[in-house]
C-alpha positions as CSV (number, residue, x, y, z in Angstrom):
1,X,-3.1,-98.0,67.9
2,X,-3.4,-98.4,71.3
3,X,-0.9,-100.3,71.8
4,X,1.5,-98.0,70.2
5,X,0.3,-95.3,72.8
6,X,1.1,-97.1,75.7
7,X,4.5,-98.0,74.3
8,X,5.1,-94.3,73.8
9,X,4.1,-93.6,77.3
10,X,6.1,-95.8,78.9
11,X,9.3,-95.1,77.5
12,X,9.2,-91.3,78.5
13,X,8.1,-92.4,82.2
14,X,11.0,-94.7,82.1
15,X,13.2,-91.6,81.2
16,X,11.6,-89.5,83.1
17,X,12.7,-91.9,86.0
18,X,16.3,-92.2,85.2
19,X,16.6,-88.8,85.7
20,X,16.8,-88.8,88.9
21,X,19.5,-92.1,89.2
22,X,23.1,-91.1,89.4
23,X,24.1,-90.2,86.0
24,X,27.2,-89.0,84.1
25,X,27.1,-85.0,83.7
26,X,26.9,-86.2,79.7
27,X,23.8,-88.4,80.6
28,X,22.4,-85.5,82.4
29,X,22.8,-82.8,79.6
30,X,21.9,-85.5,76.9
31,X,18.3,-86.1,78.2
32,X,17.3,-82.2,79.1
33,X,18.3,-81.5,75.5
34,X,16.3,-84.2,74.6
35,X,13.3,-83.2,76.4
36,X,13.8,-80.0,74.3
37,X,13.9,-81.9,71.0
38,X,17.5,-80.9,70.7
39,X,18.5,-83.8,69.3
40,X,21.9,-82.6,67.7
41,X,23.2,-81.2,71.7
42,X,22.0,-84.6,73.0
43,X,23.8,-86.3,70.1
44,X,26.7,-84.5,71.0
45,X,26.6,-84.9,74.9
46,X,26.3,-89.1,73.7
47,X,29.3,-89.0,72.2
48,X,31.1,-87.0,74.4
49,X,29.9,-89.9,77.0
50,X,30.4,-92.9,74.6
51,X,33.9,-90.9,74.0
52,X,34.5,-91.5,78.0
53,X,32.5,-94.9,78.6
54,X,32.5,-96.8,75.5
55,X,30.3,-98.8,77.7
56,X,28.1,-97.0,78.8
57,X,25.0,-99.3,78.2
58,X,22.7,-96.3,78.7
59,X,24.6,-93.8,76.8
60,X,24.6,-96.0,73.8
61,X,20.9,-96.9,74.1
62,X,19.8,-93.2,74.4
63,X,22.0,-92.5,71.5
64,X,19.8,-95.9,69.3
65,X,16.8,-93.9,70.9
66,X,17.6,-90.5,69.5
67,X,18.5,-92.2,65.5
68,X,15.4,-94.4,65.8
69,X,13.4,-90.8,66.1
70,X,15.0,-89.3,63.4
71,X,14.2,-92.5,61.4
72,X,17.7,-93.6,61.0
73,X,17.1,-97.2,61.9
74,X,20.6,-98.9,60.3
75,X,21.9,-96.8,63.2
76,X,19.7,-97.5,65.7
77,X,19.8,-101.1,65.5
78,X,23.7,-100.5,65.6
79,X,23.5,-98.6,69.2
80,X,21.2,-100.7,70.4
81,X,23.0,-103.7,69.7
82,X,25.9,-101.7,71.6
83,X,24.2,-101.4,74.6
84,X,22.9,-105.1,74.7
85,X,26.7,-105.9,74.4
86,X,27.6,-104.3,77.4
87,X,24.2,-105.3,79.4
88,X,21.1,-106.6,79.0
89,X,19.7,-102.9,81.6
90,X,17.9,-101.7,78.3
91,X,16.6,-104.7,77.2
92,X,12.9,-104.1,77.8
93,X,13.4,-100.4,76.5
94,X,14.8,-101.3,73.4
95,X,12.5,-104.4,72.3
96,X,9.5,-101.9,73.0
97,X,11.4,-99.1,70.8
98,X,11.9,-102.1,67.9
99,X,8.1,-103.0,68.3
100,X,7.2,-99.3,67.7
101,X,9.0,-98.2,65.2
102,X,8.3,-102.1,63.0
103,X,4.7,-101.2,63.4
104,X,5.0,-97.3,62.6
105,X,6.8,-98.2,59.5
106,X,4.4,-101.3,58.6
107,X,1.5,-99.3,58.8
108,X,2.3,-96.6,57.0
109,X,3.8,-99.1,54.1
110,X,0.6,-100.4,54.2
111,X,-0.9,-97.0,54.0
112,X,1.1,-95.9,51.2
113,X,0.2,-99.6,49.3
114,X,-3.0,-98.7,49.4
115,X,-2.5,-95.3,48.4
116,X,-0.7,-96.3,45.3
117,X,-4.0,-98.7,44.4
118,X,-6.1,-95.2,44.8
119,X,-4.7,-92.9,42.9
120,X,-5.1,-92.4,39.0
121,X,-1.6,-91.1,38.2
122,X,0.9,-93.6,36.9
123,X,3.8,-90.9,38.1
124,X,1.9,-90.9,41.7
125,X,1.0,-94.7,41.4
126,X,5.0,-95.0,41.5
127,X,5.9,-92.7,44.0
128,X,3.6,-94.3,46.4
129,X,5.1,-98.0,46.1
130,X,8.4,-96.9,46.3
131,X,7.7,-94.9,49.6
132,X,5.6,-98.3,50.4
133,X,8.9,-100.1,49.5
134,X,10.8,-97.7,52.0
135,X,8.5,-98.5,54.9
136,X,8.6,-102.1,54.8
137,X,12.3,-102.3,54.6
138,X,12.3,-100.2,57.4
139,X,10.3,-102.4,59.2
140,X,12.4,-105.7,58.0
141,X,15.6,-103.7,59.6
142,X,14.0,-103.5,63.1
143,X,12.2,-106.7,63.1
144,X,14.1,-108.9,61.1
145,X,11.3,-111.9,61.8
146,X,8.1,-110.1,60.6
147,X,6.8,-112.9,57.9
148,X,4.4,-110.7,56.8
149,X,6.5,-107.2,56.0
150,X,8.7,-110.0,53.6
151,X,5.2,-110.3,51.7
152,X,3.6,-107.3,51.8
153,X,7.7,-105.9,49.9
154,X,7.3,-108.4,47.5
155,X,4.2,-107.2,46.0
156,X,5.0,-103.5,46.7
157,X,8.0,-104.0,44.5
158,X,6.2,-106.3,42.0
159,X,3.5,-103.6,42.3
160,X,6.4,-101.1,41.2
161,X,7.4,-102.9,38.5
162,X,10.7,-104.0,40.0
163,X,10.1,-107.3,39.9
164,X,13.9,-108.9,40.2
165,X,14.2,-106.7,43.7
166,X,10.5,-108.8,45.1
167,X,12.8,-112.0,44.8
168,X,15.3,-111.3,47.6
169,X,12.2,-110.7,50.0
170,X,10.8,-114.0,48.5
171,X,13.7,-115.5,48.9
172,X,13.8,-114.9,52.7
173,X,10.4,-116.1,53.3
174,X,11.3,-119.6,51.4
175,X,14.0,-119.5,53.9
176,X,12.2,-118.5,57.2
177,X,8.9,-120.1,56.8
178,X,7.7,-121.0,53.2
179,X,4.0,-121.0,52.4
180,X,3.2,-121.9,48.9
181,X,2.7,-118.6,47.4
182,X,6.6,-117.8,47.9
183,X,7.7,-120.7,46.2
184,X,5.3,-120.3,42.9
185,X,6.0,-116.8,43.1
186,X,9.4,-116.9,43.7
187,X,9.8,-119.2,40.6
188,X,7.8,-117.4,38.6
189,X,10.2,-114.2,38.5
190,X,12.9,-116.2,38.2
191,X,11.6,-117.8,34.6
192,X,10.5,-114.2,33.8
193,X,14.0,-113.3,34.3
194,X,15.2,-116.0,32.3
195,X,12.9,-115.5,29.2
196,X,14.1,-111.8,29.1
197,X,18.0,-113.1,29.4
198,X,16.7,-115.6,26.2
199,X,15.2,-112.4,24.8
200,X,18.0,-110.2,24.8
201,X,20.5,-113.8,23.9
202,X,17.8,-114.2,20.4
203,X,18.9,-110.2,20.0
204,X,22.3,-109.5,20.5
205,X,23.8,-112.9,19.9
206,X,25.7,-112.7,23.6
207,X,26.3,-116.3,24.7
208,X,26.3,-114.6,28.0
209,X,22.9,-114.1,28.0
210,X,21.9,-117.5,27.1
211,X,24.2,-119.1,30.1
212,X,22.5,-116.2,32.7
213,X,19.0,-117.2,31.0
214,X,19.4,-120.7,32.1
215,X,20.9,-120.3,35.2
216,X,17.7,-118.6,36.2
217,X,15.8,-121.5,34.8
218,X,17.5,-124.0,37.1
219,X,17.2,-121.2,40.2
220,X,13.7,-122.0,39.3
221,X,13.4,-125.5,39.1
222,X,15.7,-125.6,42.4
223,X,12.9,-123.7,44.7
224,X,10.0,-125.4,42.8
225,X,11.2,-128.8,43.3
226,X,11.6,-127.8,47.1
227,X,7.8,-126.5,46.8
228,X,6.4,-129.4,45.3
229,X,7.9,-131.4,47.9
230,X,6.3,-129.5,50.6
231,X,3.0,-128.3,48.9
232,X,3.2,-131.3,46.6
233,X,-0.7,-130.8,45.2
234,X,-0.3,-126.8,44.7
235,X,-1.3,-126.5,41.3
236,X,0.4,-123.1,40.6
237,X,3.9,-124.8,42.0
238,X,3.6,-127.4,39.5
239,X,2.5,-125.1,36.7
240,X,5.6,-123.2,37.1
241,X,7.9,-126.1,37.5
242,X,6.9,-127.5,34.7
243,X,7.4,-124.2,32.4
244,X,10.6,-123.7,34.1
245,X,11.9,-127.4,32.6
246,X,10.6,-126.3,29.4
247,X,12.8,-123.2,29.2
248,X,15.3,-125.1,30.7
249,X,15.2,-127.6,27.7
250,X,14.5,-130.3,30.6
251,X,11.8,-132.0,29.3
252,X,12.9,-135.6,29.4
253,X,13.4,-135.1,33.1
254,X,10.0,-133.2,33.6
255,X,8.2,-135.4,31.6
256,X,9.7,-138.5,34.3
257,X,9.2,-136.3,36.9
258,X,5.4,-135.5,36.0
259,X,4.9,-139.0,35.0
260,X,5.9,-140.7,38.1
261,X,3.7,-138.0,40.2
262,X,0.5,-139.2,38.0
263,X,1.9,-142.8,39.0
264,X,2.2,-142.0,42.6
265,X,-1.4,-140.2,42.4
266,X,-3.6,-140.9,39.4
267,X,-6.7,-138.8,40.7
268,X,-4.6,-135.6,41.0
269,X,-5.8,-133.6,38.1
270,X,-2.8,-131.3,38.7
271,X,-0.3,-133.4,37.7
272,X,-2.3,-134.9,35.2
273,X,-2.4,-131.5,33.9
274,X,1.1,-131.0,33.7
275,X,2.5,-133.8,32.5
276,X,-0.2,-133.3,29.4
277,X,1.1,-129.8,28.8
278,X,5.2,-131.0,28.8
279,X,3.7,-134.1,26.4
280,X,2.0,-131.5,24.1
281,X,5.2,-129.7,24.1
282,X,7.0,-132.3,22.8
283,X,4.3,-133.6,20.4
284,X,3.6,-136.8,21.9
285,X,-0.4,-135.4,20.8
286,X,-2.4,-139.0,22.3
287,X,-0.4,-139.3,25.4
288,X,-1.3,-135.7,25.7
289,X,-4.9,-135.7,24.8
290,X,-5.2,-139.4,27.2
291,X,-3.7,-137.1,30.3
292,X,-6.1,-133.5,29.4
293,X,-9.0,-135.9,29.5
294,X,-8.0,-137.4,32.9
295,X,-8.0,-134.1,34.3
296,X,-11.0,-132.8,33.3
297,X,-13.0,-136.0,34.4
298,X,-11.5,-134.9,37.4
299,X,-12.1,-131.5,37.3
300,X,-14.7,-130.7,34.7
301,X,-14.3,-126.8,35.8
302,X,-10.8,-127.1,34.7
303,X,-11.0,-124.3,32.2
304,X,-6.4,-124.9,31.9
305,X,-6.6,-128.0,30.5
306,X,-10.3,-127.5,28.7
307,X,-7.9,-125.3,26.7
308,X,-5.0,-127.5,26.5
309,X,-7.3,-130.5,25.4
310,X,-8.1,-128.2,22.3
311,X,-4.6,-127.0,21.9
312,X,-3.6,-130.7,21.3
313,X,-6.1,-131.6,18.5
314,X,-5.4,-127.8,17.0
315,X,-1.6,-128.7,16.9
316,X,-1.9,-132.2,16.4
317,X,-4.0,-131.4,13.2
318,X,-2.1,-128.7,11.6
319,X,1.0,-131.2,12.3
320,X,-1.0,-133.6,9.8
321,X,-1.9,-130.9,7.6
322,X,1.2,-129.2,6.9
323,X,2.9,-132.5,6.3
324,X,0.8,-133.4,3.9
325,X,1.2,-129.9,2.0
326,X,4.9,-130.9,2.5
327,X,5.0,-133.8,0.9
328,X,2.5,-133.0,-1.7
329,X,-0.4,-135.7,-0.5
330,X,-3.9,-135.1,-0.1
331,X,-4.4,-135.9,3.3
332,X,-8.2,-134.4,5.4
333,X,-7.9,-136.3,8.7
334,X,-6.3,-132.9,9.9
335,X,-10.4,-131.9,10.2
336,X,-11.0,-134.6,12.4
337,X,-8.6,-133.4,14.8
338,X,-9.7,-129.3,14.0
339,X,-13.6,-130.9,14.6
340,X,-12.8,-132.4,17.9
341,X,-11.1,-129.1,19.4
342,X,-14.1,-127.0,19.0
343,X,-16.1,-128.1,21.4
344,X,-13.3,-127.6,24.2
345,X,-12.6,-124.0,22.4
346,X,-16.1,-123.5,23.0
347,X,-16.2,-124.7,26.6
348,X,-13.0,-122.4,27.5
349,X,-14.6,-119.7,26.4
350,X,-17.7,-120.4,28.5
351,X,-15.6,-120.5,31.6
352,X,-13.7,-117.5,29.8
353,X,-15.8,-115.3,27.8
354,X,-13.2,-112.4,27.4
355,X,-10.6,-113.8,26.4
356,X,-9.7,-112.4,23.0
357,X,-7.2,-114.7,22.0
358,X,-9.0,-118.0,22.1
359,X,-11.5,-116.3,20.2
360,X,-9.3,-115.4,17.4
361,X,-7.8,-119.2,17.2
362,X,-11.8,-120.2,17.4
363,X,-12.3,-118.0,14.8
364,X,-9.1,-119.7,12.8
365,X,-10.3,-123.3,13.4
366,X,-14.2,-122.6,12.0
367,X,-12.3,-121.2,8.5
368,X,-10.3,-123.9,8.7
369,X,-13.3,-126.1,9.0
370,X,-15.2,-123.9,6.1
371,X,-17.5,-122.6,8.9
372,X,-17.6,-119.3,7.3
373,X,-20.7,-117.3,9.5
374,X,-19.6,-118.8,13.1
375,X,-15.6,-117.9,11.7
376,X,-16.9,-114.3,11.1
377,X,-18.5,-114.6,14.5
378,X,-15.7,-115.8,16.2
379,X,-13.3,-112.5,15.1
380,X,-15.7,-110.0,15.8
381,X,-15.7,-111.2,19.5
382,X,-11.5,-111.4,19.4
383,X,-12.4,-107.7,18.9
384,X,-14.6,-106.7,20.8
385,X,-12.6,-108.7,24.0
386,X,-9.1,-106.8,22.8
């Protein structure tokens, strides 16, 4: 806060100095009304001088000064940019005026952020992001090279619940300077985007929908592949690429992908990880089960592929099982495979004792297996974690 103060001092000694220069009658007037917050008259007297001098470096900077106050900032930046044009006089002025008015409108973004996280009011809750939202575009306007106002936008609007908006502040920090939360969470909005296009395509039957849907996919897998090449062991990255090739109906090239990145490096549980969940997806069950094994030697905390691992023998039994009620056979391997998912159930739900769901399919698996007390069990947790 300091800083800001000395900022503010400066600038009104600096006017306070070019009073007494030689200056247009205009000039003159322009700066006693502004000394008497008149801001209209010395609007007037600017233009009248502008009108005169269309160069008038300082008559176009006073004029950025006066809009910057009154928090008109497109405008600002447009007669400051004027002034520079004509000389670089103002220079110092105007980079302090910028500096100001980005941190003026940061910080109060930030307050309002904050605010919004307070508050118990879902009506108040979305009046504070949007004025949060506000505030850092504000501050992106004057300081277009603030890496941190792109952020702090893209969870104000996520925060908001205007998720598509967050990506074109995303976007601009993949461009500027990408760390590796823009890229997984730039990819991540676009597959939300594209599962709600599929939504709507499943709905109304628009063939429209369905080509937007996997446009979005491939926006996706454009900026993920860029990630993974420069964050190549970020597991989120790689979780998200390899869900955006699934929605993209990509799996033959994932599954490649994913398979020549455990090649390249065997110990990385990450891609061990996600080249078992695209196998599970396609049903290749022992490739799938060999790669969720890997990873958890690796990573025996792994609580994503602890539940994967028992998502393969779950699927990979009631494959057997329905295929024999299919064909009309008797066929009760299907338990082994429901048998050697419980103990991963059970692990997951160690590292994850809330989490209803995997209680419920617990709780399906133990009837499945005739386990009729620990079934029972099992769905009276799923509902007391709902």
């Amino acid at each position: 806060m300091k800083r800001l103060v000395i900022i503010l001092s400066l600038l009104a000694m600096t006017f306070g100095f070019a009073a007494f220069q030689c200056a247009s009658t205009e000039i003159t007037s322009a700066r006693l009304y502004m000394q008497q917050n008149n801001n209209e008259k010395a609007k007037e007297a600017l233009m009248r001088e502008i009108e005169k001098n269309p160069k008038s470096d300082e008559g176009l900077f006073l004029l950025g000064f006066i809009y910057g106050e009154e928090g008109e900032f497109d405008k600002m930046i447009e007669y400051f940019d004027k002034s520079l044009a004509v000389s670089k006089k103002f220079q110092q002025e105007i980079n302090e005026n910028k500096n100001y008015h980005w941190a003026d409108n940061f910080n109060k973004g930030v307050g309002l952020f904050n605010r919004a996280a307070q508050v118990t009011s879902e009506d108040s809750t979305q009046m504070y992001f949007n004025r949060a939202i506000e505030r850092f575009e504000n501050a992106i306007l004057v300081q277009p090279d603030s890496l941190d106002t792109y952020k702090n936008l893209a969870f104000a609007y996520i925060n908001a619940g205007r998720i598509s908006e967050a990506a074109k502040p995303l976007k601009s920090l993949v461009d500027r300077q990408a760390n590796a939360e823009s890229y997984s969470m730039l990819g991540e909005i676009y597959i939300t985007e594209g599962q709600q296009l599929m939504s709507s395509y499943r709905t109304t039957d628009n063939v429209q929908d369905s080509i937007a849907a996997m446009e979005k996919f491939n926006e996706a897998i454009k900026v993920l592949q860029k990630g993974r090449v420069d964050f190549p062991g970020n597991e989120e990255i790689l979780l998200y690429l390899s869900n955006a090739y699934i929605n993209a109906n990509k799996l033959d090239v994932a599954m490649e992908s994913f398979k020549e990145g455990v090649k390249v490096d065997p110990d990385n549980q990450y891609y061990r990880y996600n080249y078992g969940v695209l196998l599970l997806e396609a049903g290749e069950f022992d490739i799938a089960e060999e790669q969720f094994l890997k990873a958890i030697e690796l990573d025996p905390l792994y609580s994503n592929a602890v539940y994967n691992l028992a998502a393969t023998y779950v699927k990979w039994g009631t494959e057997i099982r329905d295929k024999a009620v299919e064909e009309g056979t008797e066929d009760d391997s299907y338990k082994e495979k429901f048998e050697k998912s419980l103990p991963h159930l059970e692990r997951y739900l160690e590292l994850n004792p809330n989490d209803a769901q995997i209680w419920e399919l617990l709780g399906r698996v133990y009837a499945n297996l005739g386990m009729n007390e620990k079934s029972i069990e099992a769905f009276e947790k799923a509902d007391q974690n709902r």
